[in-house]
C-alpha positions as a Markdown table, in Angstrom:
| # | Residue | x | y | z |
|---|---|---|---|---|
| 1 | Unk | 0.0 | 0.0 | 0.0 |
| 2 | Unk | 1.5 | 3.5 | -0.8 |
| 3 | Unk | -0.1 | 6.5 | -1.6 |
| 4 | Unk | -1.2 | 6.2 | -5.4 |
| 5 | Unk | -3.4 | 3.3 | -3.9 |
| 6 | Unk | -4.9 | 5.5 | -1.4 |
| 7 | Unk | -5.4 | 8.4 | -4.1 |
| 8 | Unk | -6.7 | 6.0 | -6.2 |
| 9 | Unk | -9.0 | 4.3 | -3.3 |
| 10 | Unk | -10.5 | 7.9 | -2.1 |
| 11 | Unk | -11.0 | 9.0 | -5.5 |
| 12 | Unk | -13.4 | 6.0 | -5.8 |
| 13 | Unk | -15.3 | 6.8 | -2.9 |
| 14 | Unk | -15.2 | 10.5 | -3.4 |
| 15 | Unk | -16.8 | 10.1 | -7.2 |
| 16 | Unk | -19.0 | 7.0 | -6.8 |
| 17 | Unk | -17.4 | 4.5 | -8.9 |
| 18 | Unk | -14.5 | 4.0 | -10.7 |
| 19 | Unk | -15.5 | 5.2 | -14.4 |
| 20 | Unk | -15.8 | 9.1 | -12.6 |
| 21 | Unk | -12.4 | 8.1 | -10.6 |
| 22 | Unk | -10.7 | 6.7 | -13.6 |
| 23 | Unk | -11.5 | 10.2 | -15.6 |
| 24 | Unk | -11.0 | 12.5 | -12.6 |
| 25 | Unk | -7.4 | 10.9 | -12.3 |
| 26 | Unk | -6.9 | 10.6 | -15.8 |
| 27 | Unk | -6.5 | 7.5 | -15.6 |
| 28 | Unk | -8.4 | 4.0 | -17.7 |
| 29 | Unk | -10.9 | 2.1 | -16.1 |
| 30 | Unk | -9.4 | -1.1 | -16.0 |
| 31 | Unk | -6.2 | 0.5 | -14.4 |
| 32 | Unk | -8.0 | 2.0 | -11.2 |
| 33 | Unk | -10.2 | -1.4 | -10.7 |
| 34 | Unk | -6.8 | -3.4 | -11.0 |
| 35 | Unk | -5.1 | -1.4 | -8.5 |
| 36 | Unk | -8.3 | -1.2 | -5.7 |
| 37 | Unk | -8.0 | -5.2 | -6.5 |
| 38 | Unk | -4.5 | -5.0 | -5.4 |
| 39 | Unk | -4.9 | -3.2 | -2.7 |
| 40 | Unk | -7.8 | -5.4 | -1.3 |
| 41 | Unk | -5.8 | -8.4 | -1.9 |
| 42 | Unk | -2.5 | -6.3 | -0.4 |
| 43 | Unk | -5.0 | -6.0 | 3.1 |
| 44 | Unk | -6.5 | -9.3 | 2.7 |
| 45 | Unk | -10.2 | -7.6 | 3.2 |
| 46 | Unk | -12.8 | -6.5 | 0.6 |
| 47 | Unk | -12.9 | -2.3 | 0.6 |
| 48 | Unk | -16.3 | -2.8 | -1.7 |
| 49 | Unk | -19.5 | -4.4 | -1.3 |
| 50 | Unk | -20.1 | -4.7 | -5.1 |
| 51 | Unk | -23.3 | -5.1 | -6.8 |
| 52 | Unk | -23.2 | -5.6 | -10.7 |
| 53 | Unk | -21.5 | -2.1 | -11.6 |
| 54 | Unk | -22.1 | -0.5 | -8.2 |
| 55 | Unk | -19.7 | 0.0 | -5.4 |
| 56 | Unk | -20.4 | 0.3 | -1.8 |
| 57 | Unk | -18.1 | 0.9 | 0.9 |
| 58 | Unk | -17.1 | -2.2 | 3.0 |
| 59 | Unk | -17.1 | -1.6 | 6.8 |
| 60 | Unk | -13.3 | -2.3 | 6.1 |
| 61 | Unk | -13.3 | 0.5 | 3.4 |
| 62 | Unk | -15.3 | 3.2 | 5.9 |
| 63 | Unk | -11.8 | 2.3 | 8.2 |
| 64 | Unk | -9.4 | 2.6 | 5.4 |
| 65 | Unk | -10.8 | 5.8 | 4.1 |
| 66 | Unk | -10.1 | 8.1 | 7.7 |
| 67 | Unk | -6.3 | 7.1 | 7.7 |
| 68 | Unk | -6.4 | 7.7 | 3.6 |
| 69 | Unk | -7.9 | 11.2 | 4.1 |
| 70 | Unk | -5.3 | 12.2 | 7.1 |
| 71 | Unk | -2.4 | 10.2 | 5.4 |
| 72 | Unk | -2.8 | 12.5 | 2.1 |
| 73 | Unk | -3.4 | 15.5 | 3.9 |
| 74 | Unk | 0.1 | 14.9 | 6.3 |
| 75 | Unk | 1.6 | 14.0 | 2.9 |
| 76 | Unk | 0.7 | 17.2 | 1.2 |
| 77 | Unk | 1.7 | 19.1 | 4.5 |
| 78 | Unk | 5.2 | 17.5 | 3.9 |
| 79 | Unk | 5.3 | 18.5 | 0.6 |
| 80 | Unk | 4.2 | 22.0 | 1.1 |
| 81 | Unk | 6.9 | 21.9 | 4.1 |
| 82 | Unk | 9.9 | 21.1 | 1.7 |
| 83 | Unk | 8.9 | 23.2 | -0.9 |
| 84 | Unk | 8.1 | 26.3 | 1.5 |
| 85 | Unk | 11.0 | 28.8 | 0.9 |
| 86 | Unk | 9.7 | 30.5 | 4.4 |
| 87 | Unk | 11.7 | 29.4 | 7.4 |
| 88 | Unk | 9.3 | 27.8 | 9.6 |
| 89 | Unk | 10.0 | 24.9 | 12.1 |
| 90 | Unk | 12.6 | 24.3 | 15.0 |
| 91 | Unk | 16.0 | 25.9 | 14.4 |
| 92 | Unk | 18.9 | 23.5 | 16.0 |
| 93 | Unk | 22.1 | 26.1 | 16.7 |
| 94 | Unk | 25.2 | 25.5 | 18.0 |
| 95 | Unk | 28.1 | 27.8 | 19.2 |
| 96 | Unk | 31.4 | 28.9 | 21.0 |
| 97 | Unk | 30.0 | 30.3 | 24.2 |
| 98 | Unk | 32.1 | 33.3 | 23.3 |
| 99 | Unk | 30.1 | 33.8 | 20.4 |
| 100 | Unk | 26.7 | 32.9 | 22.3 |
| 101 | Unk | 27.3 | 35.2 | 24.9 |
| 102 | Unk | 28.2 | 38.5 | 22.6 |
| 103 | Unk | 27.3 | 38.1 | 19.3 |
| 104 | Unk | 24.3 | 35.8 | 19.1 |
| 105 | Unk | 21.5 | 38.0 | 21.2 |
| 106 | Unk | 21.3 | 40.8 | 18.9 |
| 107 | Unk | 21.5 | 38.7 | 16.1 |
| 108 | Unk | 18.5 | 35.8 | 17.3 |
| 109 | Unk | 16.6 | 38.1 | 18.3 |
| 110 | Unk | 16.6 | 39.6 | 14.9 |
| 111 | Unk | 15.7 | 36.3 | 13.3 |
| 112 | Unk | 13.0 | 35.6 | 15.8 |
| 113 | Unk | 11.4 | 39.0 | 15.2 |
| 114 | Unk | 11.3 | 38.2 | 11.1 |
| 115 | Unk | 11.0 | 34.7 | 11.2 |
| 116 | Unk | 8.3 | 34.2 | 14.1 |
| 117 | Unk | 7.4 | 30.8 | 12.9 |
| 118 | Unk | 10.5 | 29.2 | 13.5 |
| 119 | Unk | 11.6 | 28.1 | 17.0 |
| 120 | Unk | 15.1 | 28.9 | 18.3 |
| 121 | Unk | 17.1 | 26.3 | 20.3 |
| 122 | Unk | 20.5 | 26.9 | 21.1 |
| 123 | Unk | 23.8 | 24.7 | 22.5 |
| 124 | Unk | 27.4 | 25.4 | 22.8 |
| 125 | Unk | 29.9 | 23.8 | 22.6 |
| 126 | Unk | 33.8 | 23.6 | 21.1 |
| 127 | Unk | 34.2 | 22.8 | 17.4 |
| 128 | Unk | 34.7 | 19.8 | 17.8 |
| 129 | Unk | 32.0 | 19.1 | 19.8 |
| 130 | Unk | 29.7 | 21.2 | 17.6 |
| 131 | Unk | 30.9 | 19.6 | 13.9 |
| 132 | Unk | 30.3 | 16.0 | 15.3 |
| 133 | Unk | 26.7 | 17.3 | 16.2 |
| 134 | Unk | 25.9 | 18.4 | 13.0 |
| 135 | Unk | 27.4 | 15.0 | 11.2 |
| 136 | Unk | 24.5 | 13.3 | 13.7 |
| 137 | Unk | 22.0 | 15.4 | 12.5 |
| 138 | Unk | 21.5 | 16.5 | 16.6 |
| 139 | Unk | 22.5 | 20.6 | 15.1 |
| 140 | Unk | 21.0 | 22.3 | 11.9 |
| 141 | Unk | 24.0 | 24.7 | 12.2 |
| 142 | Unk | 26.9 | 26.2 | 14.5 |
| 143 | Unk | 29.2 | 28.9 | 14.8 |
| 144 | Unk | 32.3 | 27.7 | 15.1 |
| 145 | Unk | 36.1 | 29.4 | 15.2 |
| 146 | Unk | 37.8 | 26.5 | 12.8 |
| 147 | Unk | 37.0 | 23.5 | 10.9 |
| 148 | Unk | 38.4 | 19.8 | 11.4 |
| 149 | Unk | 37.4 | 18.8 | 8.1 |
| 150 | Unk | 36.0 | 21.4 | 5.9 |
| 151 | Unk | 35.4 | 18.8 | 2.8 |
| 152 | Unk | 32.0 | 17.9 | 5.0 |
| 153 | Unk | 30.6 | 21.5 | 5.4 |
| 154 | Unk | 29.7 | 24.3 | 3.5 |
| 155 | Unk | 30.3 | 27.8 | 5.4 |
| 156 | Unk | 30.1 | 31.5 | 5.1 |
| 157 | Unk | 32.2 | 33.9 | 7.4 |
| 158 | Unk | 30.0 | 35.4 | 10.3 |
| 159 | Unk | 32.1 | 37.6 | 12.0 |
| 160 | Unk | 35.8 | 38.8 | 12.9 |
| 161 | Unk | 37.3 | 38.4 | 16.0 |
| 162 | Unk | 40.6 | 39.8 | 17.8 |
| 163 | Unk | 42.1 | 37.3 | 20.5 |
| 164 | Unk | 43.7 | 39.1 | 23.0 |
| 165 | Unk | 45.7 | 38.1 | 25.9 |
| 166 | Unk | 44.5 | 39.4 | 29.4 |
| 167 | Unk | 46.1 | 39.8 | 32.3 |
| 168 | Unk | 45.6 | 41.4 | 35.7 |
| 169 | Unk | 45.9 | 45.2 | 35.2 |
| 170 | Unk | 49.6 | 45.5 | 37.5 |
| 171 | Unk | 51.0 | 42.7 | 35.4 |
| 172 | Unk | 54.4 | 44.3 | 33.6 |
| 173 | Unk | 54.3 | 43.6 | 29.4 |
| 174 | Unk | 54.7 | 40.9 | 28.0 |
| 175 | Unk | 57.7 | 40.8 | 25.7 |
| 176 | Unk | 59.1 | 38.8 | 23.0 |
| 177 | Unk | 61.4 | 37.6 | 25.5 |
| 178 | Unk | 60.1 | 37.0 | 29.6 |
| 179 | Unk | 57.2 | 38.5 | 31.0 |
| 180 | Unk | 54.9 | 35.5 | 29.7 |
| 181 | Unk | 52.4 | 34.2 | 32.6 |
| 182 | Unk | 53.2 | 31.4 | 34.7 |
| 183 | Unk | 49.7 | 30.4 | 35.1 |
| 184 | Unk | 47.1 | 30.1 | 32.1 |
| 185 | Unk | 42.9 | 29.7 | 32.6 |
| 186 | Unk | 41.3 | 28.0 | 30.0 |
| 187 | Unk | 38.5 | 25.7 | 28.4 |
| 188 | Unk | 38.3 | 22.1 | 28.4 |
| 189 | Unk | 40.7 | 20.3 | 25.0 |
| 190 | Unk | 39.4 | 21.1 | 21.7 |
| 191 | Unk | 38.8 | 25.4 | 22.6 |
| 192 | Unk | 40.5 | 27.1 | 19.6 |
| 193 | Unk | 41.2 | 30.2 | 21.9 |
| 194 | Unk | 43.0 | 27.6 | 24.5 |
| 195 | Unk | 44.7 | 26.0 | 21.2 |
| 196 | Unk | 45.8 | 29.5 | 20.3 |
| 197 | Unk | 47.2 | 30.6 | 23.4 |
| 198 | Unk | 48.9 | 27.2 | 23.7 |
| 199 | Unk | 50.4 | 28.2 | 20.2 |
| 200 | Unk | 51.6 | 31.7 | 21.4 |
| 201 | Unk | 53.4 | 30.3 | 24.2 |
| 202 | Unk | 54.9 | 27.3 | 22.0 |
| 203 | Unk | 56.2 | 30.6 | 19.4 |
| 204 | Unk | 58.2 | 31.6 | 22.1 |
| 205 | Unk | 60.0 | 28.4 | 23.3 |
| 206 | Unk | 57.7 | 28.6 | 26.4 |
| 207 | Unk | 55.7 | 26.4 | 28.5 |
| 208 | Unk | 53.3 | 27.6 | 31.1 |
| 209 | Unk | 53.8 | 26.1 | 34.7 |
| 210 | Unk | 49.9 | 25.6 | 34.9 |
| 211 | Unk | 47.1 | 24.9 | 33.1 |
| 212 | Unk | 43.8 | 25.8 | 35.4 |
| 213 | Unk | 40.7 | 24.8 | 33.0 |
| 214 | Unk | 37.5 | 26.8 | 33.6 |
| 215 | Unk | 33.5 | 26.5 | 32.1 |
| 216 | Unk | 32.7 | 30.2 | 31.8 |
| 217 | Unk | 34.4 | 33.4 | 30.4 |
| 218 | Unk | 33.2 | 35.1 | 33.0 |
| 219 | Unk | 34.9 | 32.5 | 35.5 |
| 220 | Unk | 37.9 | 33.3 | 33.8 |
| 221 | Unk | 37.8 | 36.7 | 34.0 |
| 222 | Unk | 37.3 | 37.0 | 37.8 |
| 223 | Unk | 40.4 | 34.5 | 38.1 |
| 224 | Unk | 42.3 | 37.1 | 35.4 |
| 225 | Unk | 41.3 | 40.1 | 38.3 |
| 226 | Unk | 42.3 | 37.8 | 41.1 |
| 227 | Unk | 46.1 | 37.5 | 39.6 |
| 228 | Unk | 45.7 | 33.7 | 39.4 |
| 229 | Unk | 46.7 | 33.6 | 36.0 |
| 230 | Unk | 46.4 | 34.5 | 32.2 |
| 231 | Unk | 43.7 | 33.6 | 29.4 |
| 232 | Unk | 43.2 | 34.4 | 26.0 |
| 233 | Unk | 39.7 | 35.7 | 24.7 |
| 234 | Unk | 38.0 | 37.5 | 21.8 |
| 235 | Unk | 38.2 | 41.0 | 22.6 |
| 236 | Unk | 34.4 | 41.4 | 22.2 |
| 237 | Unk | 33.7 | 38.9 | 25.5 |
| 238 | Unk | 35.6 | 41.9 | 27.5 |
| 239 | Unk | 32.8 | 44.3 | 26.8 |
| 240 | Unk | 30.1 | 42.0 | 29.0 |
| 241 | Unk | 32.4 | 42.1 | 31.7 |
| 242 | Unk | 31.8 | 44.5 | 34.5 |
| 243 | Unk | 35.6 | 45.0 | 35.9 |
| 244 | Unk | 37.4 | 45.0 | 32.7 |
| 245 | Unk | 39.1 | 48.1 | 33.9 |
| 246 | Unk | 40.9 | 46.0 | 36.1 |
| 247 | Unk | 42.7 | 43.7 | 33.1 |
| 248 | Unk | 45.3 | 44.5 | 31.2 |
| 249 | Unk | 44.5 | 43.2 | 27.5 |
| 250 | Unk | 47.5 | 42.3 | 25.9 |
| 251 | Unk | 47.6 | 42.4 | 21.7 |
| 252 | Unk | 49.4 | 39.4 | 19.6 |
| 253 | Unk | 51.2 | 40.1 | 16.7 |
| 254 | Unk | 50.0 | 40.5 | 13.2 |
| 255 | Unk | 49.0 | 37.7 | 11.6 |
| 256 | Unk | 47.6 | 36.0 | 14.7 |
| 257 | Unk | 45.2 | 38.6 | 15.9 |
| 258 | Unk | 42.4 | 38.0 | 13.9 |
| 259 | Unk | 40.4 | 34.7 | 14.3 |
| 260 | Unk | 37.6 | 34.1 | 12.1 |
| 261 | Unk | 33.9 | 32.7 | 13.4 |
| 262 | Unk | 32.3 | 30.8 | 10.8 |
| 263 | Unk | 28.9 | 29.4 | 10.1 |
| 264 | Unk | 28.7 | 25.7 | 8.6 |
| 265 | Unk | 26.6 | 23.4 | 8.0 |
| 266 | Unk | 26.7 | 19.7 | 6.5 |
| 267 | Unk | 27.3 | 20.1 | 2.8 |
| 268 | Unk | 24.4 | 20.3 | 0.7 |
| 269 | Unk | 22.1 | 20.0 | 3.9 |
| 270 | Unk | 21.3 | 24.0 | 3.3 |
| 271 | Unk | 17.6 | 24.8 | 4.0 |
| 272 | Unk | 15.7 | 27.6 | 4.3 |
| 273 | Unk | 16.3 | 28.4 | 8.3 |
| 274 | Unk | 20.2 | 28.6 | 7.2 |
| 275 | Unk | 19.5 | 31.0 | 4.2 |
| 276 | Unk | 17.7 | 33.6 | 6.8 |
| 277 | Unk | 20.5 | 33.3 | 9.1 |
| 278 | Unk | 23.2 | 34.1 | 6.6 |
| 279 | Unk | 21.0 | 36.8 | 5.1 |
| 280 | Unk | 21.0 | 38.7 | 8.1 |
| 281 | Unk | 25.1 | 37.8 | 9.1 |
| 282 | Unk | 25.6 | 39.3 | 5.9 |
| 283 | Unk | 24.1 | 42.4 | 6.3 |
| 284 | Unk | 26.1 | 46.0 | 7.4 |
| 285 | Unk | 27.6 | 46.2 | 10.7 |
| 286 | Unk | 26.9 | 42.7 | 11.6 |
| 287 | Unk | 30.7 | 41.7 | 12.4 |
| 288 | Unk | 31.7 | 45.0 | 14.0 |
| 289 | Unk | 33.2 | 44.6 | 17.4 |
| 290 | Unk | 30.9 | 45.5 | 20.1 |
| 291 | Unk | 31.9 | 48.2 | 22.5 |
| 292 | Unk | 34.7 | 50.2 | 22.5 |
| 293 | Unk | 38.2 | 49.7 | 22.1 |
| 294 | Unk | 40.5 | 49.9 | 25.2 |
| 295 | Unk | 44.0 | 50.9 | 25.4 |
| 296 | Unk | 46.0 | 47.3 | 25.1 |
| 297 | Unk | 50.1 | 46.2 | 25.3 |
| 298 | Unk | 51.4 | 44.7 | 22.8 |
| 299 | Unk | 52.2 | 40.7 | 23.6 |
């Protein structure tokens, strides 16, 4: 049984017989009463109570005809779904926590204002974390900071970030040679801002003396204020926090301070939902920094 049988099948009862059905369908006769024979002899009971040229419904056939009426209708509903360029439905997101915490409001609550019938739902996560979501079909999308292996993803650049390293505001500058912190606060493995800071200190022949990982930026930050170490951040995270006057922000060199958020999804898995999102990333002023700039060292 598949839907051309149930087309066929309420077209018969709709019309009264299978001569109206056959021309309604454009379809011959002898096709439509072959396939409502198949379908009977596919459910093993008679749909029809015939009488010479006349059809009746059996009680079998008044049971089969609800679940072909709702069946067709959720079947055009799908089709009209897929078709429908008009975001509509739930909205599975992933992203750096950096990026949820200063970028994203603005931006979702943009979408949800012009797309009302879609539903927003949000997780975040490391890239890792977040491109192995989207291979299980668990994510729609995610911002993420770099790719493991691009050849599964399409992507568009959503904005551009400046790491910076921050310190506690009496720490002296950090030179090319000394000066680095002794203690570093990070994320769990897989961070690229933890990989990147790892990197820095590997550039200059150095080693930190201890690696303190932490869940929150915010965490971090109150360590950073409390002297207890170092951590590296986009610049953007230091406008949410309320004692950044107390940090010293250090800037890396040229060439490693700009890190790039990007939007991907699994390759040809685009869809309407993604098309409004990268619409609106696309539009002016979307990847400016937020907030102002403050006075930094170089690192």
């Amino acid at each position: 049984m598949d839907l051309s049988d149930l087309r066929i099948f309420s077209a018969v009862v709709r019309e009264g017989g299978v001569t109206r059905a056959a021309r309604r369908l454009h379809r011959v006769q002898s096709n439509v009463t072959t396939r409502i024979r198949q379908l009977e002899d596919d459910l093993e009971v008679p749909l029809f109570i015939r009488e010479g040229k006349r059809l009746h419904l059996a009680p079998a056939g008044q049971i089969l005809l609800d679940y072909a009426d709702r069946l067709l209708a959720l079947a055009e509903e799908a089709q009209s779904a897929v078709q429908d360029a008009q975001p509509r439905g739930v909205f599975r997101l992933g992203s750096l926590e950096s990026t949820a915490a200063v970028r994203l409001p603005a931006i979702l609550t943009e979408y949800s204002k012009r797309y009302p019938q879609v539903t927003l739902e949000l997780r975040t996560g490391n890239p890792t974390q977040l491109a192995a979501a989207i291979i299980a079909g668990e994510l729609d999308a995610a911002f993420v900071a770099e790719l493991a292996a691009e050849a599964q993803f399409d992507e568009i650049v959503a904005f551009e970030e400046e790491p910076v390293i921050v310190t506690v505001a009496d720490h002296p500058p950090i030179g090319i040679k000394g000066g680095a912190p002794k203690t570093i606060l990070v994320f769990e493995h897989g961070c690229p801002h933890r990989k990147l800071l790892e990197g820095w200190y590997a550039s200059r022949r150095e080693m930190p003396e201890r690696t303190l990982e932490l869940g929150s930026y915010h965490a971090m930050l109150g360590c950073v204020v409390a002297g207890m170490g170092a951590a590296l951040l986009p610049r953007s995270v230091l406008s949410t926090f309320p004692e950044s006057k107390r940090l010293a922000v250090h800037t890396l060199p040229p060439g490693e301070d700009i890190a790039r958020t990007v939007l991907i999804w699994r390759k040809g898995a685009g869809s309407p939902k993604i098309d409004a999102l990268a619409k609106i990333l696309s539009e002016p002023n979307r990847r400016a920094q937020p907030g102002p700039r403050r006075k930094t060292r170089p690192a």
